[in-house]
N, C-alpha and C positions, 0 to 999 in steps of 0.2 A: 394408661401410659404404655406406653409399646417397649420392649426391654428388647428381643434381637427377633428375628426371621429363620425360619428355615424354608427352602423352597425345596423339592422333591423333584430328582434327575433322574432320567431313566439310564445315562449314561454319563456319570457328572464328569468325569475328564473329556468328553463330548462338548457338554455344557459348556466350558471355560474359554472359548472364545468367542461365545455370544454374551456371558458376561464380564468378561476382561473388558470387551470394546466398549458395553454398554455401562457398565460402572464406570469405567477410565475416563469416559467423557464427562462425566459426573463428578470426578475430585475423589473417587471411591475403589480406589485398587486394590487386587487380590492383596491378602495379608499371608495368604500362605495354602496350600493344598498339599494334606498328607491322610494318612488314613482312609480316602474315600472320601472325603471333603475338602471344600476349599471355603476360605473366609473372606470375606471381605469390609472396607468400613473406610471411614474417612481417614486419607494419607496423615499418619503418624498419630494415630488412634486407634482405638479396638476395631475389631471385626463384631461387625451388629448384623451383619447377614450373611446365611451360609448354605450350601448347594449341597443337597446332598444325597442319597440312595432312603427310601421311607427305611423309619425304623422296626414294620412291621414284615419286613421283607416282600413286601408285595411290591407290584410293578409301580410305577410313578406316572399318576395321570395328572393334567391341570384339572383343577377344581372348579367343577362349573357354579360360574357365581363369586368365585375367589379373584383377588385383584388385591393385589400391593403396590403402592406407587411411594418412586422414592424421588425426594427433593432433591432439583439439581441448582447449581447457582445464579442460574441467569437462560434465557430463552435461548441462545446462542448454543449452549448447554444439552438443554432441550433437545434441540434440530441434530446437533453430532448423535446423541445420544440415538435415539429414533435411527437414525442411516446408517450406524455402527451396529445396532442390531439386527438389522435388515441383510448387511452386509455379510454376517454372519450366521445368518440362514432362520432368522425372526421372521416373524409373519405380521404382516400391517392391523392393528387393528383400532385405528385414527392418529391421521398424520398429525405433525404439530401443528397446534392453535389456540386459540382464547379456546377454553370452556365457560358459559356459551357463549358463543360466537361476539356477543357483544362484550364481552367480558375486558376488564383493563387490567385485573388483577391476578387471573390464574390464566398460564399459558402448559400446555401440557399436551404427552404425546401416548400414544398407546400402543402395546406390543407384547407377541404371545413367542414363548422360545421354544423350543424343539419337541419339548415333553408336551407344550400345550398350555402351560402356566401365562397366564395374565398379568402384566405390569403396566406400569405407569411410571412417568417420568414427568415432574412435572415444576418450574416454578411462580413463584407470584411476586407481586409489587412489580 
């Protein structure tokens, strides 16, 4: 069971408009940034994921092979989510669609952010 996230920023005040857009689309707004972090989580609820500098002082690379995907509420969701991170200087890495292709159930988008981390966005039904 999955308790919170941390993603690893190379510049997390950097960070915070590629996931402002791409949470905001999602129902998942910043809850707050201080310290060198910023939180985020479902409007008027905890923050369950948080951007932040490694805690071993090393630089912040994506993890090759790492990928978190977070459920958004609906396809439409989806589509903002995906062009808000893009817009915000994400990199493509599978636009929205059925996974796989014939799929009725899971619709979902792919996207890497500035540091090179890998996410997902993604929902079903």
């Amino acid at each position: 069971m999955l308790g919170y996230v941390t993603i690893g920023a190379r510049d997390v005040e950097a960070a915070l408009p590629f996931y402002d857009a791409v949470f905001g689309a999602i129902g998942a707004p910043r809850a707050f940034f201080e310290g060198g972090w910023a939180g985020y989580g479902p409007a008027g609820g905890d923050a369950n994921t948080f951007i932040c500098p490694p805690f071993d002082g090393q630089q912040a690379r994506g993890g090759n092979g790492v990928m978190i995907a977070f459920l958004a509420p609906d396809k439409a969701s989806v589509d903002a989510a995906h062009a808000a991170g893009l817009a915000q200087g994400g990199t493509d890495e599978g636009a929205p669609g059925p996974r796989p292709p014939e799929s009725t159930s899971f619709y979902g988008a792919y996207l890497r952010d500035q540091t090179g981390n890998k996410i997902c966005v993604f929902s079903k039904g």
